[in-house]
SEKE-915335 format. One record per residue (C-alpha): chain; residue in three letters; y, x, z negated; residue number from 0. Coordinates in Angstrom, 3 decimals. Layout:
BEGIN
c r y x z k
A Ala Y X Z NUM
...
This chain:
BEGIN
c r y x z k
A Unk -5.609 117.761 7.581 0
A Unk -7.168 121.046 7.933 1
A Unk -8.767 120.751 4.425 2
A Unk -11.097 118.351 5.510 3
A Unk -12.482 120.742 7.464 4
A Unk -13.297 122.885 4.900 5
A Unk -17.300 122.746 4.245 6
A Unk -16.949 122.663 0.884 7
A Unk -15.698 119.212 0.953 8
A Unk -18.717 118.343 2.682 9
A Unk -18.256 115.214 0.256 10
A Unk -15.604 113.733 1.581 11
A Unk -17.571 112.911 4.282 12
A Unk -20.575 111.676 1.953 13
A Unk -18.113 109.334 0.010 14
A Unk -17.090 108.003 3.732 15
A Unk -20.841 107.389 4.505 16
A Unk -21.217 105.190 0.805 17
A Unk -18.746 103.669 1.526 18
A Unk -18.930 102.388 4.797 19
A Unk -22.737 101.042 3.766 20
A Unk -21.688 99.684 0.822 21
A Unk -19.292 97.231 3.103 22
A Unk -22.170 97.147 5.464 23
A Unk -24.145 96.029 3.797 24
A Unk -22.161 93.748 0.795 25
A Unk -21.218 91.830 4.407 26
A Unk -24.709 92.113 5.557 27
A Unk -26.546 90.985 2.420 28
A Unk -23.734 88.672 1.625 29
A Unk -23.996 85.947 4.318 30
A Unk -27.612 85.170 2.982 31
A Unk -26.394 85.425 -0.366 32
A Unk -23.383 83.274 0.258 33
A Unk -24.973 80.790 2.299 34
A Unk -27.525 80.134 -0.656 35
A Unk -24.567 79.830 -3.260 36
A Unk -22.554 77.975 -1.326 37
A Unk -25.322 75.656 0.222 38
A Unk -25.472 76.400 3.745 39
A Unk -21.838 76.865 3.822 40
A Unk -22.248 80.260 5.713 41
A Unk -24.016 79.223 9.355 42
A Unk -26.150 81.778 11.208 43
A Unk -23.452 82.454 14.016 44
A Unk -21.203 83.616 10.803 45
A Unk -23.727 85.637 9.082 46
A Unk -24.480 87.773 12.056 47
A Unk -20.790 88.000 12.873 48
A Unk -19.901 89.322 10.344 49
A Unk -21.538 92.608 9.595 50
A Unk -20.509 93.371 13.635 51
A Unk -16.727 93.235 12.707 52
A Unk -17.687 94.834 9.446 53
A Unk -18.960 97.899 11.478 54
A Unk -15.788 97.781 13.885 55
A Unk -13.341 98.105 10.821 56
A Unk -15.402 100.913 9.533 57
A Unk -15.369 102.671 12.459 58
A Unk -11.831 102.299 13.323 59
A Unk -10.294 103.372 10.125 60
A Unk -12.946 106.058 8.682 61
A Unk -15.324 107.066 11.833 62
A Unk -13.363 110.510 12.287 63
A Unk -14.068 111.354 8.995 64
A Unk -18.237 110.978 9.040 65
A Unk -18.865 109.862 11.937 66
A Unk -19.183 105.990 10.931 67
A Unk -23.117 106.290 10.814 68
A Unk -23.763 103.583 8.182 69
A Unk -27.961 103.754 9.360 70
A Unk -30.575 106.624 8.568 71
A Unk -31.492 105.543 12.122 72
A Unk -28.035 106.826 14.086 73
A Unk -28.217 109.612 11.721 74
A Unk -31.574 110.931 12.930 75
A Unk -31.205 109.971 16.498 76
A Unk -27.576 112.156 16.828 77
A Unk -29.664 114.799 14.940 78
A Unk -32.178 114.532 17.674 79
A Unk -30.329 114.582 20.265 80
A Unk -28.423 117.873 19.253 81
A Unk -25.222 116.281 17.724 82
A Unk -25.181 116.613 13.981 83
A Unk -26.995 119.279 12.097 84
A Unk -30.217 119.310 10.698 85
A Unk -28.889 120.331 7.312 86
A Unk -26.599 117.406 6.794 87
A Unk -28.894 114.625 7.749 88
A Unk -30.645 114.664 3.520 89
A Unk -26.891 113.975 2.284 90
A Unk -26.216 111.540 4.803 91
A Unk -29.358 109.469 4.062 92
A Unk -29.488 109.344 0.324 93
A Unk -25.534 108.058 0.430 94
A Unk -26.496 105.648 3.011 95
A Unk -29.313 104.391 0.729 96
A Unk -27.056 104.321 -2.279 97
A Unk -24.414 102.768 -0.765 98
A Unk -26.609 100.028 0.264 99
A Unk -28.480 99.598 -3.231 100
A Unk -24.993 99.401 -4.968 101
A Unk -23.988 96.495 -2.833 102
A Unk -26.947 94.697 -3.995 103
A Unk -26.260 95.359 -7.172 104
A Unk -23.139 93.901 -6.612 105
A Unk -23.987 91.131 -5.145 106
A Unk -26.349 90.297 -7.467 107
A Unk -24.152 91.172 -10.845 108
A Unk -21.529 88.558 -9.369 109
A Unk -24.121 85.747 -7.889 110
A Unk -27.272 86.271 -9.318 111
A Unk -30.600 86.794 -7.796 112
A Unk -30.151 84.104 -5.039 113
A Unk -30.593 84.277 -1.174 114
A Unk -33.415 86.994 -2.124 115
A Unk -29.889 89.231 -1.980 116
A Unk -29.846 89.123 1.286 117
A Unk -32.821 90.869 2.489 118
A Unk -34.468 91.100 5.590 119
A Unk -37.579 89.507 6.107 120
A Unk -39.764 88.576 9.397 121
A Unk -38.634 84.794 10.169 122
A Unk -41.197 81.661 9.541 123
A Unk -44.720 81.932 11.473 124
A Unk -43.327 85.589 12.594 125
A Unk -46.347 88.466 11.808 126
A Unk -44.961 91.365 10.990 127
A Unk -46.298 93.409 14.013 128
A Unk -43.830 91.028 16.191 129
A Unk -40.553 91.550 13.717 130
A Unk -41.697 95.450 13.647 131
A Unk -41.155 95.192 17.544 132
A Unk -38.420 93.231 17.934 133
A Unk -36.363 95.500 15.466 134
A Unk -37.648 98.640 17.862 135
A Unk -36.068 97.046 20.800 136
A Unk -33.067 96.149 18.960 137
A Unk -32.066 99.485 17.558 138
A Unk -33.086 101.190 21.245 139
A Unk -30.229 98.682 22.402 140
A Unk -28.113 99.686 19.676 141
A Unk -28.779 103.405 19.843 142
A Unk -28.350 103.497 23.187 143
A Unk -24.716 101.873 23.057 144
A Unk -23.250 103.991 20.224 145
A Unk -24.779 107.292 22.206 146
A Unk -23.636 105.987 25.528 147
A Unk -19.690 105.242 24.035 148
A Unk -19.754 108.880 22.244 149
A Unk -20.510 110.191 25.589 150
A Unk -17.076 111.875 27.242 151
A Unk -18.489 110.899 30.303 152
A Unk -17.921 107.147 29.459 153
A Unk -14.598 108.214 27.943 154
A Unk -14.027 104.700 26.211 155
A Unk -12.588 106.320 22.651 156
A Unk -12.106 104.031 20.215 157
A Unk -13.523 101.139 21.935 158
A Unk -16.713 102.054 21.354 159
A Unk -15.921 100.308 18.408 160
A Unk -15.809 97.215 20.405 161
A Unk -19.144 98.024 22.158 162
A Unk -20.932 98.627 18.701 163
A Unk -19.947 95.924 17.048 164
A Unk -20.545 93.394 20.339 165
A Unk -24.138 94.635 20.573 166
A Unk -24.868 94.062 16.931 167
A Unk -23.480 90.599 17.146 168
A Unk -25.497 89.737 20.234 169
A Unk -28.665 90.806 18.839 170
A Unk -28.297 88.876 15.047 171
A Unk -27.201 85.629 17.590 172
A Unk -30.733 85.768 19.505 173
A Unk -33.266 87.858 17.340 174
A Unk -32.321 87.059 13.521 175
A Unk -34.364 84.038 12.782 176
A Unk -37.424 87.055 13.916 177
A Unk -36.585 89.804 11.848 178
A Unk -33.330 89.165 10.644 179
A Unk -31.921 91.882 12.922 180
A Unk -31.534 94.669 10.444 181
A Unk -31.599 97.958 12.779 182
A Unk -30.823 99.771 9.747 183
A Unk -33.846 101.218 7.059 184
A Unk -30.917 101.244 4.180 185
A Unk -29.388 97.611 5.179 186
A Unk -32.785 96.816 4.589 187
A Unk -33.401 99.095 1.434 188
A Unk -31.137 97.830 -0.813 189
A Unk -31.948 94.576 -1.518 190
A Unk -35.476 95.185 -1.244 191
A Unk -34.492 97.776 -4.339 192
A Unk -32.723 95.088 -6.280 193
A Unk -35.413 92.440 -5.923 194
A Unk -38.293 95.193 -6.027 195
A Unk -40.708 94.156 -2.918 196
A Unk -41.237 96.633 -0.652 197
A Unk -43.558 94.363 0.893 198
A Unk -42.119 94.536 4.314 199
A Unk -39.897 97.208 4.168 200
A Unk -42.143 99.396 6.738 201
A Unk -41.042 96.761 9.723 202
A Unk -36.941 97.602 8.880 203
A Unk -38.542 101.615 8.393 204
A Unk -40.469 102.353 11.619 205
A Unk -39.635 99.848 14.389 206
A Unk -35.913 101.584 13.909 207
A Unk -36.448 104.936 13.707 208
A Unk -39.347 104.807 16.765 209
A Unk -36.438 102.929 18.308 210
A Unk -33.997 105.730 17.933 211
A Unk -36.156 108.634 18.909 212
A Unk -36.856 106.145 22.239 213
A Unk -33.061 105.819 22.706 214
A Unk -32.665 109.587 21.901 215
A Unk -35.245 109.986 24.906 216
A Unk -33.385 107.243 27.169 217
A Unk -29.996 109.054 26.920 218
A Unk -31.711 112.547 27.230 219
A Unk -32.749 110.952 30.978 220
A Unk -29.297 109.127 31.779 221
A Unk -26.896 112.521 30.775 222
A Unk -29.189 115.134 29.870 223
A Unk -28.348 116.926 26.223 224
A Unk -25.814 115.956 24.355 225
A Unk -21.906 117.162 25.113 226
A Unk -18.654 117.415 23.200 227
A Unk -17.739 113.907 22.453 228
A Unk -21.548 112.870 21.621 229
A Unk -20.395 115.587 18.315 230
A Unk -17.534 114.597 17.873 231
A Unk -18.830 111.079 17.463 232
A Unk -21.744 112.196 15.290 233
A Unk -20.343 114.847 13.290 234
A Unk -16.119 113.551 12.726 235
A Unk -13.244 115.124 13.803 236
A Unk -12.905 116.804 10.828 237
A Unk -15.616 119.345 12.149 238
A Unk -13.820 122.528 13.198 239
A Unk -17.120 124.024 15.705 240
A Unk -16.610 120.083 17.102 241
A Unk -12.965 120.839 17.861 242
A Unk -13.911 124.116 18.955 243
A Unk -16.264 122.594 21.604 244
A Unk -13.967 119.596 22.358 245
A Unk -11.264 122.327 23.464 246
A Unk -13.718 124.588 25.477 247
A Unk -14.893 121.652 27.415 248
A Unk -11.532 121.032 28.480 249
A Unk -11.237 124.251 29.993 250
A Unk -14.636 124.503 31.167 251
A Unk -15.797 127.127 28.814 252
A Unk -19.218 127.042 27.373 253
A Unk -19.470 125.189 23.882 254
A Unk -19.974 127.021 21.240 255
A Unk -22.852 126.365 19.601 256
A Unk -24.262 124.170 17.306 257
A Unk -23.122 124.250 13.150 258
């Protein structure tokens, strides 16, 4: 175990990130792809399901090795909030991308360019000012929920889990025929890649991110900076300073500081 904590294998941690997109997002992407090969076979109840348990599993079985961020989004807005280095956030992104663009691919070697590959588009009659919006609102509620579960003071552990993957199937039941409830600039990335329109990528680029730094702001209000188990969520147990902290905040010791 204490290998992974090595720095050097910084990658390990990287490959976790790819690969927890990649399932993201083949999930994600899939249910529009699926429900185009399969003639509507996939209803809209499934397809937002899905990526919700999707993000549970990933979290459950890999989250103390990353963190489980799976979104440029969460990665900025634990970064804000004082939780995960500065330095790490260009490694985390560009895996996070490339995770999602090789799902695409994936999805598109095995069922062809159908279903647009899954990507996210604002719904019928929708402008894109009003899907821009709704996605802002949607990752604040998201944001909120994964920074609120990390929190020690909640103390909920691996049910967070739960709470993730709840809020991201309540919001793709209400708000997908809007935006298609993305929340996530790479879920939205990669098949916008693969089918090369970029079109409306800026809605699934800035109504998230403004939505994290506004969550980032919202939990700075509710607990004040972050605390132990916000970097433990953010950074993986496999962080020795994150340990360090853990184990001084136990005995009421100042936490070291930041990696």
């Amino acid at each position: 175990m204490l290998e992974f904590d090595d720095p050097a294998l910084e990658w390990r941690r990287l490959f976790s990130e790819l690969l927890g997109t990649f399932l993201l997002v083949l999930v994600g992407a899939g249910g529009g792809v699926v429900a185009a090969v399969s003639h509507g076979m996939i209803s809209r109840a499934a397809a937002v399901t899905a990526p919700g348990l999707m993000v549970m599993a990933i979290i459950l079985f890999m989250g103390a090795i990353s963190g489980a961020h799976l979104n440029p989004a969460v990665t900025m807005a634990f970064t804000l909030r004082g939780d995960f280095p500065w330095r790490r956030v260009p490694g985390y992104v560009v895996v996070q991308l490339i995770g999602a663009t090789l799902a695409c691919l994936f999805l598109r070697a095995v069922f062809g360019k159908v279903g647009m590959v899954g990507a996210t588009e604002p719904g019928l009659h929708i402008h894109a000012w009003q899907a821009m919006l709704i996605e802002l609102v949607l990752t604040v509620g998201l944001v909120s929920t994964i920074l609120g579960t990390a929190s020690r003071a909640q103390n909920v552990g691996a049910l967070s889990a739960l709470g993730v993957a709840g809020y991201i199937i309540l919001a793709g039941l209400w708000s997908s025929p809007v935006s298609g409830a993305s929340m996530n600039p790479a879920r939205s990335f990669g098949p916008d890649l693969v089918i090369g329109d970029f079109s409306h990528y800026w809605v699934y680029l800035v109504g998230p991110l403004a939505g994290a730094a506004i969550a980032v702001g919202i939990a700075w209000v509710l607990r004040g900076p972050g605390d132990p188990g916000g970097m433990a969520a953010a950074r993986g147990l496999l962080d020795p300073t994150v340990a360090d902290a853990m184990r001084a905040a136990d005995a009421g010791e100042p936490k070291p500081p930041n990696s």
